[in-house]
Steps between C-alpha positions, in 0.01 A plus 500: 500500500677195588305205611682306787504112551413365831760172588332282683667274701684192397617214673850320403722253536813592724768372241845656588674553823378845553128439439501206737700718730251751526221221562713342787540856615114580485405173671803549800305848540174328587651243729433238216725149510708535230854296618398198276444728151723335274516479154195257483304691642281791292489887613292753329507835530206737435580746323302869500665684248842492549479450892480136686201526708455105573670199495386095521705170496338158317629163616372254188451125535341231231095620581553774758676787617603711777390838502759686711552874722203697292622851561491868421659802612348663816424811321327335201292269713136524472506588083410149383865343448500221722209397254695571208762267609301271604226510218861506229680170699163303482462563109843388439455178724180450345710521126758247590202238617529501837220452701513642871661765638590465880649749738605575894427794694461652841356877388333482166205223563252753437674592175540162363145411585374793258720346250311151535757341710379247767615366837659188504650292795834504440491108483320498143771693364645299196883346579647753276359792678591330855874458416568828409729683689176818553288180662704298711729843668418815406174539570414456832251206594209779532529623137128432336585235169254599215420359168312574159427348213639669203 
């Protein structure tokens, strides 16, 4: 009898146009701002099996980044992958030395505060995280600005 492997998930880098296509995609789904992604801007996709179940964009600055449009696919909500994602991005920040994480968002507070992410007034947001495009347009003024140290 043949023994089967269980995949588990894996997060990646979207490298080519097609893999950053389907993150756009994912994130456009959700309502998530993604007119600004660029080429110097991460996307990850998560990956279960062979199927893209969740997708996340990193802005990265000298000693912080942003974390950007944590998502996952309606259907696959509620199975742990926004943690994956989230648990995955923070390991690699934490690899390259940089020290706090920060993020905007308007319907996953509760989330992000499980993580270990605090509320911040959006005034003690460091000037690279205030002049990106996510800060100053996309989000509206409401959007809750957290922040953890990696």
């Amino acid at each position: 009898m043949a023994t089967e492997i269980a995949k588990k998930p894996f997060l990646k880098i979207a490298l080519d146009e097609a893999e950053r296509q389907t993150a756009v995609t994912m994130l456009q789904e959700h309502n998530l701002p993604a007119a600004d992604l660029d080429d110097d801007k991460l996307l990850y996709i998560l990956f279960d099996g062979d199927k893209a179940v969740g997708t996340a964009g990193l802005e990265v600055f000298d000693d912080c980044a942003l974390l950007r449009s944590v998502s996952v696919l309606n259907e696959a909500q509620g199975k742990g992958y926004g943690r994956i994602i989230n648990e995955e991005i923070e390991k690699s920040v934490k690899e390259s030395g940089i020290g706090w994480l920060y993020l905007l968002t308007t319907t996953a507070k509760d989330f992000f505060d499980r993580q270990g992410y605090s509320i911040i007034k959006r005034e003690e947001a460091p000037d690279a995280i205030r002049q990106t495009t996510e800060f100053s347009s996309l989000c509206p003024a409401s959007a809750v600005l957290m922040k953890k140290r990696i």
